[in-house]
N, C-alpha and C positions, 0 to 999 in steps of 0.2 A: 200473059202477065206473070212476073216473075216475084213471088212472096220474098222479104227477107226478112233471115233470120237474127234477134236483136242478138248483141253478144253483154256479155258480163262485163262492166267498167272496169273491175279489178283486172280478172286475168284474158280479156279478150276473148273466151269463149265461148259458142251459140248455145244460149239456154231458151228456154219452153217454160210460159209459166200457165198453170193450172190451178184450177179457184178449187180452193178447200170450204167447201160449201156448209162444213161443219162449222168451224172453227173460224169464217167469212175472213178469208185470209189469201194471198194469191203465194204459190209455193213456185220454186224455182227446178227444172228438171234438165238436165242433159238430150242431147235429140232420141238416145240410145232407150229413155226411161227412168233410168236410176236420177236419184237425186243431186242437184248441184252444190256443191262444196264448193265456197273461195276460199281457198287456203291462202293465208296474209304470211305474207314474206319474215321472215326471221328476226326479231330484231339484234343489230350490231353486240351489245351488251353479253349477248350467250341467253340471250332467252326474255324472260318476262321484264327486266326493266332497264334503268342509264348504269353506266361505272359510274365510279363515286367522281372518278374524273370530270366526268360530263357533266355530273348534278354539281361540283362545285365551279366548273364552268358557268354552267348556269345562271345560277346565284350571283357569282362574280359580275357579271353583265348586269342582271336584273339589278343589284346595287350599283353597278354605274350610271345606268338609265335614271334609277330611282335620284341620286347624287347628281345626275345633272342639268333634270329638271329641278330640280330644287335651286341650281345654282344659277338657274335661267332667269328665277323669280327675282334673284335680289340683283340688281347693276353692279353694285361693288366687289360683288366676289368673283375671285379669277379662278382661271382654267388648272391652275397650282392646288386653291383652295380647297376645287369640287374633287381633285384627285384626295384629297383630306381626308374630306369626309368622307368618301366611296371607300375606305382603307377601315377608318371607323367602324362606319356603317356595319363592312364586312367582319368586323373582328367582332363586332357585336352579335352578326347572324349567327354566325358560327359559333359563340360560347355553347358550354354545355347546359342543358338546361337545369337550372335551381328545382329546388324543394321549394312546396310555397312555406311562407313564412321566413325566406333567407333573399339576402338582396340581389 
């Protein structure tokens, strides 16, 4: 009978897990002993977060989507219109934000 060994979903590698009987936790170990690391792939950006590119992509969309349900609700507005407000919308997200007490 032949045991196998589970691998790591991230990076396909056979890990070993052992009950931390302290701390009632199950810990994750390489075959060799030492501890398993899944080190997570890089992200595109250069590190910790979106370009400004991406996140105003984003947004862009998220106000379209938002813009066209909206324009799903009423029958009378066209496909012209929801581009309107999706322009709107965005010119709104994107202001800076005020001091309260200014409009």
């Amino acid at each position: 009978m032949t045991a196998t060994v589970p691998l790591c979903n991230g990076c396909q590698q056979p890990i070993v897990f052992r009950k931390d009987e302290e701390n009632d936790r199950w810990l994750r170990f390489n075959p060799d002993g030492t501890p398993h690391v899944h080190r997570q792939q890089q992200r595109r950006g250069g590190g910790g977060g979106r370009s400004p590119a991406e996140l105003r992509e984003i947004r862009r969309l998220a106000v379209l989507k938002a813009a066209a349900e909206f324009g799903a609700s009423r029958p009378d507005m066209k496909s012209a219109d929801v581009l309107c407000v999706a322009h709107r919308w965005l010119a709104w997200v994107e202001q800076p934000e005020h001091k309260e007490g200014t409009p």
